[in-house]
Structure formats: C-alpha cells, structure tokens
ROLUMTI-71028 format. One record per residue (C-alpha): x, y, z; residue in three letters. Coordinates in Angstrom, 3 decimals, padded with zeros to 6 digits. Layout:
N
c1 c2 c3 code
X Y Z ALA
...
***
This chain:
68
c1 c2 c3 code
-075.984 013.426 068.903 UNK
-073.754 015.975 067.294 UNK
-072.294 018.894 068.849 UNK
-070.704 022.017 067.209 UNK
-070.526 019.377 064.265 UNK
-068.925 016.650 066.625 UNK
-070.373 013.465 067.014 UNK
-070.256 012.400 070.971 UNK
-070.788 009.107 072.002 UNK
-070.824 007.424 075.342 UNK
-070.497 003.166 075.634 UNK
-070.852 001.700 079.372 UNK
-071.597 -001.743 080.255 UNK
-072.324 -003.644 083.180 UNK
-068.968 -004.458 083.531 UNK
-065.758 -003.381 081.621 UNK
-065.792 -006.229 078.809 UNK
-069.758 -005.281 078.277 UNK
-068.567 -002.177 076.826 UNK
-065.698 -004.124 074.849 UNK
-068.395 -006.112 073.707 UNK
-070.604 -003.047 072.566 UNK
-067.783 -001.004 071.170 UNK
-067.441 -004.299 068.964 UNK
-071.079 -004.509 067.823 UNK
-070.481 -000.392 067.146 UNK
-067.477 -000.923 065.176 UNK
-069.002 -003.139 062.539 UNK
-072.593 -001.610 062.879 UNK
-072.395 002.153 062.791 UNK
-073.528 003.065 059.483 UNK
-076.711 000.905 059.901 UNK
-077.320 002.289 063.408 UNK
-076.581 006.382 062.160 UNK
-079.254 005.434 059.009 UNK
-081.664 004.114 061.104 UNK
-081.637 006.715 064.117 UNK
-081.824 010.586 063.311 UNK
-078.805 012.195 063.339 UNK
-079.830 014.961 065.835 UNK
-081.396 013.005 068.257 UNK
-079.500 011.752 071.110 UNK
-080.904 007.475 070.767 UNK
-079.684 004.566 072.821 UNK
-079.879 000.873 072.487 UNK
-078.484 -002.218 074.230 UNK
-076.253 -004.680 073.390 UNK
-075.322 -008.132 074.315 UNK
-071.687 -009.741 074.450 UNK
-070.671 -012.919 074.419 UNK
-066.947 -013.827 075.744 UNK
-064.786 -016.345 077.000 UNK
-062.213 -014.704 079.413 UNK
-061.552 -011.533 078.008 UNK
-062.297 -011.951 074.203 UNK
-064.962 -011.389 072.903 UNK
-067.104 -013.897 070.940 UNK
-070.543 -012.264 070.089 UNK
-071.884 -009.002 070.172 UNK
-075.450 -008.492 069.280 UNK
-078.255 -005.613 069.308 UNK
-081.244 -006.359 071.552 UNK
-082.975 -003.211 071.679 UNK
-082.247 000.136 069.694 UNK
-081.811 002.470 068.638 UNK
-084.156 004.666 070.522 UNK
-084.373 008.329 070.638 UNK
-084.819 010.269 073.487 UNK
***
C-alpha cells in the first residue's frame, strides 16, 4: 500500500522468529511479490519458516498475495 508516496508494510508472526522467517522470504522476494500484487492495493499473504533455534532455515510462500 503506498501512502503520500511511502510504501508501509506490516510483518507479524505467530511468534517472534515467524516474522524473522517472513521478513526473510520478503527480503529475497519483493520484486516478484510488488509485480504480482497491485501497487495500490493493500494485499496479504502467509508465509512459512523453517528454523532450528533461532536461525532460520526455510522461508516459503503458502498463500498470497491477496488484495483486500
């Protein structure tokens, strides 16, 4: 969603490595995701992490994106 030309964007997960794990999958998936979804629509999607302690070892799309 953009905002007096901002881009805002809000992560939360289950827990606080879920959104480690998302703001992984964002990080290397952006572009794709912003191409895909329309720039002025507020979308959504969910993503799954993988990790072993607190690293991270997977993070994958499972839904998304979605406007709304």
């Amino acid at each position: 969603m953009t905002f007096d030309g901002r881009v805002i964007m809000h992560v939360a997960g289950l827990h606080a490595i879920g959104s480690l794990g998302a703001i992984r999958y964002l990080t290397s998936h952006i572009a794709q995701l912003f191409g895909e979804a329309d720039a002025d629509v507020s979308w959504s999607g969910i993503v799954r992490a993988e990790y072993i302690g607190l690293e991270i070892q997977a993070a994958d799309l499972l839904s998304g994106p979605h406007a709304w």
